[in-house]
C-alpha positions in Angstrom: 27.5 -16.7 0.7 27.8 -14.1 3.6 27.3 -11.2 1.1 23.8 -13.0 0.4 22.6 -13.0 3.7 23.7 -9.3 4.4 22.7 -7.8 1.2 18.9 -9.7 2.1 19.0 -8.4 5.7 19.8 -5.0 4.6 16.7 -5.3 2.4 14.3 -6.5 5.3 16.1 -3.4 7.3 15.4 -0.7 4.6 11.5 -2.2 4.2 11.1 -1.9 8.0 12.5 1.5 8.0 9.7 2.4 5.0 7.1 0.8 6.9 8.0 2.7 10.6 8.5 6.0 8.3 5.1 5.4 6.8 3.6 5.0 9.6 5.5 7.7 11.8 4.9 10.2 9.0 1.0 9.5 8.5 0.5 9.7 12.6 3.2 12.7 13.3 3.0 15.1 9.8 5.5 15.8 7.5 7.2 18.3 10.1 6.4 16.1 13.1 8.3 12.9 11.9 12.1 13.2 12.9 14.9 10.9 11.6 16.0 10.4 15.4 12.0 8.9 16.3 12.1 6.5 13.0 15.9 5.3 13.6 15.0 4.5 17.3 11.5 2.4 16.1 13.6 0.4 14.3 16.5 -0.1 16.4 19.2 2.2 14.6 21.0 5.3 15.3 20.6 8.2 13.2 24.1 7.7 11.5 22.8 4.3 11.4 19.6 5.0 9.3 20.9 7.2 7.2 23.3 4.2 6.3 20.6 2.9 4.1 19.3 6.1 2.9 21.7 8.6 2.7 19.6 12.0 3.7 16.1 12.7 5.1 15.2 13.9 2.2 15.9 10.6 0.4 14.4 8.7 3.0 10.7 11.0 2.7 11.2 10.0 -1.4 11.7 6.1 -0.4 8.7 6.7 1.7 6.8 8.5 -1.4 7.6 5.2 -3.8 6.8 2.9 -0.8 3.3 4.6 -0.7 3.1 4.4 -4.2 3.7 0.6 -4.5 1.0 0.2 -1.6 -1.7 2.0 -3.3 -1.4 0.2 -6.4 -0.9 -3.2 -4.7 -4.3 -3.0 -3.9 -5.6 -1.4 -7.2 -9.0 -2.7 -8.2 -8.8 -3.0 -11.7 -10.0 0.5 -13.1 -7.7 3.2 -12.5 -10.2 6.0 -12.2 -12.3 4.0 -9.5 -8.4 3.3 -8.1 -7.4 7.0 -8.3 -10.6 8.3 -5.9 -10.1 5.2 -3.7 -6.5 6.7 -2.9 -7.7 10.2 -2.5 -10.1 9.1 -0.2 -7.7 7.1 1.8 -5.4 10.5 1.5 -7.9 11.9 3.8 -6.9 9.3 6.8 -3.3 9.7 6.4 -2.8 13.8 6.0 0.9 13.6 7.1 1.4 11.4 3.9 -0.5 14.3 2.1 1.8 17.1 3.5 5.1 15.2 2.6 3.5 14.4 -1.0 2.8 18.2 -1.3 6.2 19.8 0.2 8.4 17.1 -1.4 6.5 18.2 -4.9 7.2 21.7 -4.5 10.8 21.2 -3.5 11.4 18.5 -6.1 10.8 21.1 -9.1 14.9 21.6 -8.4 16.4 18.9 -10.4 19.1 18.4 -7.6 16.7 17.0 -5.0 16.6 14.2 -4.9 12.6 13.3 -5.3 12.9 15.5 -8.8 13.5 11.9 -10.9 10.9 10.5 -8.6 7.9 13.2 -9.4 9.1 13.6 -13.1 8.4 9.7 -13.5 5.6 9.1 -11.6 3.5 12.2 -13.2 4.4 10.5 -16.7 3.4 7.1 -15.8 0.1 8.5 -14.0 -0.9 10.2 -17.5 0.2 7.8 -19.5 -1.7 5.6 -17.5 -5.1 7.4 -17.4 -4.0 8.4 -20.9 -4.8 5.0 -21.6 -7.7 4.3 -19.8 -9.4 7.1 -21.3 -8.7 5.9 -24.2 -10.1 2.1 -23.4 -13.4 3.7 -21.8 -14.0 6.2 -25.6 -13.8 2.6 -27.1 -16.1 0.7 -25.1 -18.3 3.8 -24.7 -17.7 4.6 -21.2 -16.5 7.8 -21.7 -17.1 10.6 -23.5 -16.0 10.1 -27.7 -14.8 14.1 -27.7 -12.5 14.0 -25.0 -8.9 14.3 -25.8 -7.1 11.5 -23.8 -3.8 13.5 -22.5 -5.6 16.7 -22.2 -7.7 14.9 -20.3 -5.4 12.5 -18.1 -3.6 15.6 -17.5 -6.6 17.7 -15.5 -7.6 15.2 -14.0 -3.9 14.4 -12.1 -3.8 18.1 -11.5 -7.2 18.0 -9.9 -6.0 15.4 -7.6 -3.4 17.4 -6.6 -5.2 20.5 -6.2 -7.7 18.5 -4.2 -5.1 17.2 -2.2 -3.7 21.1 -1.4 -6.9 22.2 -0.8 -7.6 19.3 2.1 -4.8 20.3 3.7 -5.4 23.6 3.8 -9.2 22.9 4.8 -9.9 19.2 6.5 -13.2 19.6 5.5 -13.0 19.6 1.5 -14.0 15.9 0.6 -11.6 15.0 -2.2 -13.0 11.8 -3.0 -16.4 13.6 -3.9 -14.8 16.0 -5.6 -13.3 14.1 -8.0 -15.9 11.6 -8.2 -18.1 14.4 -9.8 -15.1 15.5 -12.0 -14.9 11.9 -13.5 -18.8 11.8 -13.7 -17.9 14.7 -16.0 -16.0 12.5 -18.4 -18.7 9.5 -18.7 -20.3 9.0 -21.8 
């Protein structure tokens, strides 16, 4: 019965350390966040975080599928209303955005350890909006002609682009952006 009560306390550590790296990383930036400042929020050592996570750069891609689970948790039904809604809340939390970007880029190495992470969550999102497309051509919310993974496709990589273009420039409004983009694909 021990085991129980340490395997659940080692789950309530983990989600604290997710919720002080979310919150550390959205305040401090992807470079700004340290494993020392997070371990030390939540009452660990270094060695002592790690424990749970293994490396930083496992701990930024627990971080990635925390944020993940928190954006959908409050999806509102439609995942193309859901999908600017993010974006826009993307603009509030630019550290998030910079790890998002940099853990990308370095995940295209299938050795890191966010490469199963990205690979799964980009064929999830257009399956998704796959989907949806889909849905909206047969209830006539969206355009008959368009093809639905073509489709799904740009508009995940205009997300992203909009995303690397914010943090390159504050001032691009993603949310607008690709607003108008899906505009483009109503019927």
């Amino acid at each position: 019965m021990a085991g129980r009560g340490a395997y659940a306390k080692g789950i309530a550590k983990r989600e604290e350390i997710l919720a002080v790296a979310l919150e550390v990383i959205a305040r401090n930036g992807y470079r700004g966040a340290s494993v020392r400042e997070i371990a030390e929020a939540v009452g660990l050592s270094q060695a002592g975080l790690l424990h749970y996570f293994g490396s930083k750069d496992e701990l930024f891609t627990a971080v990635l599928v925390k944020r993940d689970e928190v954006d959908t948790s409050d999806a509102m039904g439609d995942i193309l209303d859901d999908l600017v809604r993010i974006v826009a809340h993307n603009a509030e939390v630019p550290g998030l955005v910079h790890l998002f970007a940099h853990l990308s880029i370095e995940a295209a190495d299938p050795e890191h350890p966010a490469h199963g992470f990205f690979i799964e969550r980009y064929a999830h999102l257009r399956e998704t909006l796959a989907a949806r497309i889909r849905a909206g051509q047969a209830d006539g919310s969206l355009r008959a002609e368009l093809d639905p993974e073509r489709a799904a496709a740009v508009v995940v990589a205009a997300a992203d682009g909009l995303q690397a273009q914010f943090l390159l420039d504050p001032s691009v409004d993603m949310a607008a952006e690709l607003t108008a983009m899906i505009e483009d694909l109503r019927a």
